[in-house]
Each structure stands twice: as structure tokens, then as C-alpha cells.
C-alpha positions as a Python dict, from the first residue, in 0.01 Angstrom:
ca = {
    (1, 'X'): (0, 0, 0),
    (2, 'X'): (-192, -94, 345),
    (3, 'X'): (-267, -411, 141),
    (4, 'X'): (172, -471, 112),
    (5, 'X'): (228, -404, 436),
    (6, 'X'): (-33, -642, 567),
    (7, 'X'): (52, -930, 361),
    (8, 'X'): (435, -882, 417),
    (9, 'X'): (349, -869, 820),
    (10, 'X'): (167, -1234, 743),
    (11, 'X'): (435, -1376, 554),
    (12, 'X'): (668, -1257, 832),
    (13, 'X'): (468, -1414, 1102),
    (14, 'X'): (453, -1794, 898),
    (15, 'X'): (835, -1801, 811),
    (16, 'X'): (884, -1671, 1234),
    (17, 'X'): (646, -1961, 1295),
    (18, 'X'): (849, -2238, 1034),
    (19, 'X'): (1188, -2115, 1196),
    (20, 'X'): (1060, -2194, 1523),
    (21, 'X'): (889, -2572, 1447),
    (22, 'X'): (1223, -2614, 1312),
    (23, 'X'): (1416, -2557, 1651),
    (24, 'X'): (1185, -2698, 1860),
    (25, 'X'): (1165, -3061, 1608),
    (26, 'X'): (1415, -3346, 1745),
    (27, 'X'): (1489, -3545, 2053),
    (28, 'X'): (1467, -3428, 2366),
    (29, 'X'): (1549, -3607, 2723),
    (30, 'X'): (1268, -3558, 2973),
    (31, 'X'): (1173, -3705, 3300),
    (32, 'X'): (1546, -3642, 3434),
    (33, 'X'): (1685, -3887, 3207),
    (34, 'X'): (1445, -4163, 3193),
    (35, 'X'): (1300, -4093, 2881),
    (36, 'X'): (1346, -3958, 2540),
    (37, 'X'): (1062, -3761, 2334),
    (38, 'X'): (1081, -3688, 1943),
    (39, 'X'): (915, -3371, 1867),
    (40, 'X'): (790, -3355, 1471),
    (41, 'X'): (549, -3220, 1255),
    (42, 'X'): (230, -3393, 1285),
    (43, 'X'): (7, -3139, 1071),
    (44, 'X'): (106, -2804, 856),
    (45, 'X'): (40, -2586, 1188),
    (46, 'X'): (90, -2839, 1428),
    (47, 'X'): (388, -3068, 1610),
    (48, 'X'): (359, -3381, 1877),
    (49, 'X'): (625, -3563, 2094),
    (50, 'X'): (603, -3900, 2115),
    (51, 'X'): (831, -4141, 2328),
    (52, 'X'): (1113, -4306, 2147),
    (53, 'X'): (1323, -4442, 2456),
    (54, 'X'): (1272, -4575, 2805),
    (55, 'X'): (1540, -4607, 3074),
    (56, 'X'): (1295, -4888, 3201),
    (57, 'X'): (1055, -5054, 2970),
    (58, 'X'): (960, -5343, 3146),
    (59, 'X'): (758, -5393, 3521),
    (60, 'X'): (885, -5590, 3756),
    (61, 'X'): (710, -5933, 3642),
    (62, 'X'): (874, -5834, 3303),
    (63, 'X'): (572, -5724, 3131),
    (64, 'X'): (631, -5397, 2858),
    (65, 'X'): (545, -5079, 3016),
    (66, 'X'): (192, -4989, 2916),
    (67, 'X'): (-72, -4682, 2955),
    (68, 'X'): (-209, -4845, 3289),
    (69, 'X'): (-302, -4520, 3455),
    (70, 'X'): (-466, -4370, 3125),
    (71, 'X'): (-851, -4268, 3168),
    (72, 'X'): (-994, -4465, 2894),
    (73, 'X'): (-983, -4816, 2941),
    (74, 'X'): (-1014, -4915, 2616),
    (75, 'X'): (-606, -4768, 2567),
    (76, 'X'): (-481, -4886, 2910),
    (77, 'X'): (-296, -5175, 2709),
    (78, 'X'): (-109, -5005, 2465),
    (79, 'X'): (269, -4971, 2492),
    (80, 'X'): (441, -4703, 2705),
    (81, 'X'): (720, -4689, 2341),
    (82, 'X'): (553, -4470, 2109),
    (83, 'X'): (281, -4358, 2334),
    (84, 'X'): (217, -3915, 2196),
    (85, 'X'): (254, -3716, 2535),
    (86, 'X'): (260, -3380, 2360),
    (87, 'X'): (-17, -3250, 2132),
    (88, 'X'): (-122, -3005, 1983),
    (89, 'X'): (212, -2864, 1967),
    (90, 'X'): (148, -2486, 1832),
    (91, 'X'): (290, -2152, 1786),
    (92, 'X'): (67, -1861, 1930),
    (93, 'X'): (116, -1552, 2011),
    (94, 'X'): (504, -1553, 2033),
    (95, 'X'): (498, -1860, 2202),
    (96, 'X'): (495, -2252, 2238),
    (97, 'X'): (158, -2405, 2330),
    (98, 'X'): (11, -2772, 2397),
    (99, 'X'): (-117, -3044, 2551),
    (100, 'X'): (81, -3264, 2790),
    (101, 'X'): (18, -3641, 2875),
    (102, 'X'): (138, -3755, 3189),
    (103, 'X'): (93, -4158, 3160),
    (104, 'X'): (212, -4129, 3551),
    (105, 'X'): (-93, -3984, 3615),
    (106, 'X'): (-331, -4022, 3345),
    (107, 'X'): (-414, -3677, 3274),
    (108, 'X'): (-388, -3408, 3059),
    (109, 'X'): (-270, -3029, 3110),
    (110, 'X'): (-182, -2727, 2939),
    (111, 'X'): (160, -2651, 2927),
    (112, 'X'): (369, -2358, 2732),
    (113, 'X'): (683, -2445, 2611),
    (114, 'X'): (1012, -2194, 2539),
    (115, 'X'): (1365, -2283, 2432),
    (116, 'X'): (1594, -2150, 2646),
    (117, 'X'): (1883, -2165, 2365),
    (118, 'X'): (1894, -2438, 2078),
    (119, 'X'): (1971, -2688, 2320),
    (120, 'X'): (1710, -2667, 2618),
    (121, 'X'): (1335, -2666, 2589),
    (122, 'X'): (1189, -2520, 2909),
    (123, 'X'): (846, -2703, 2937),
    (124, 'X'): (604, -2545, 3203),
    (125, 'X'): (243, -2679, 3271),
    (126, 'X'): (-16, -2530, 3461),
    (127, 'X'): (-315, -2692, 3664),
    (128, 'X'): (-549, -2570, 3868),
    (129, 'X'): (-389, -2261, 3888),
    (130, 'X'): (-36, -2416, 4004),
    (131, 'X'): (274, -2499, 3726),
    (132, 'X'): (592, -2650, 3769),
    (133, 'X'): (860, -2628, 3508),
    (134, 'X'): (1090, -2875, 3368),
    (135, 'X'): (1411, -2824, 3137),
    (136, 'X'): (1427, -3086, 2854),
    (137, 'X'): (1794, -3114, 2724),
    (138, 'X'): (1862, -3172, 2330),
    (139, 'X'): (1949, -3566, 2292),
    (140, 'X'): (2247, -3596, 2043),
    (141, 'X'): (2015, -3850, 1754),
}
């Protein structure tokens, strides 16, 4: 019976976790507008955003945006269109967790991520002991 009980509680716990990679997949507008990230399934327990859409995707000498700032040379030339700024994208205990690129800065942090109904994503990363929080809106596809 303790056996039941147990693997019922599991089984509850993966569909809870499904339901949720479900809500949270799509596109999402971030950086007030400027871009667009598509949340998917990159593993079985994992998702990743990746940018889909610039407002700006050029410099000013007309040159495609590219990952100038990031910390590994070797990657500083690839394309700002595509680049993954979320990963690791995971469900743990009862909430959103993963790893945020900022290509503005070149670093990665922790950040914890909630929807706030099905159509805002309330992304909030912490460093150093400080976070900030930013609302993502749902982007009609």
C-alpha cells in the first residue's frame, strides 16, 4: 500500500512538472520589447530560450549583432539571432530554475522564473546577493 501511494505521489509530481514545461514553452518578449525568446524543450527534464527576433540586429557600421561581450573568445563572433540565453531551464521544488545569459554583459546568473498567469513569465535573477525582476509578456507566434 505505502508502495501505491509513493508511486502515485511520483507520477503526480512528473505530469505537475509536464503541465508546467508546457505553459512556460513559446515566445516570449524580453528586454522591454527589443527582443523575442523561444522557450522549448531541449532535453526530457530540461527547456532553453533562445533568441528568435531583434528590434536591432545590426551595429552601426552595419555589421550583424554578435556575442562581443561573451567571456570566451573563441564565441565572441557568433550571431546575436539564435544565440541560447536561458539554460538549464528546470522544474524544482515547485518552481522554475536556470541559467541566464546576458550577452550585454557577458555573464551568467541564476535566475528563478514564475508565470504570473498564462501570459506573463516573471523572470528574477540573483547576483551577489542582489536580484532584479523582469516580466516577459507572451508574444502572439
Amino acid at each position: 500500500m505505502n508502495k501505491l501511494i509513493i508511486s502515485l505521489g511520483l507520477i503526480g509530481l512528473l505530469s505537475q512538472s509536464l503541465m508546467a514545461q508546457e505553459d512556460l514553452k513559446g515566445i516570449w518578449w524580453a528586454e522591454e520589447g527589443k527582443v523575442k525568446v523561444e522557450i522549448y524543450q531541449k532535453t526530457d527534464e530540461t527547456l532553453a530560450g533562445k533568441i528568435v527576433w531583434l528590434a536591432k540586429t545590426t551595429d552601426k557600421k552595419g555589421n550583424l549583432l554578435t556575442d562581443k561581450n561573451n567571456p570566451d573568445k573563441a564565441l565572441r563572433s557568433q550571431p546575436m539571432m539564435g544565440l541560447e540565453m536561458l539554460e538549464n531551464i528546470r522544474w524544482e521544488n515547485g518552481q522554475w530554475k536556470a541559467t541566464v545569459y546576458s550577452p550585454k554583459r557577458g555573464r551568467r546568473v541564476n535566475a528563478t522564473m514564475k508565470l504570473s498567469d498564462s501570459d506573463e513569465l516573471q523572470v528574477k535573477v540573483s547576483m551577489m546577493g542582489m536580484s532584479r525582476t523582469r516580466t516577459w509578456a507572451r508574444a502572439s507566434e
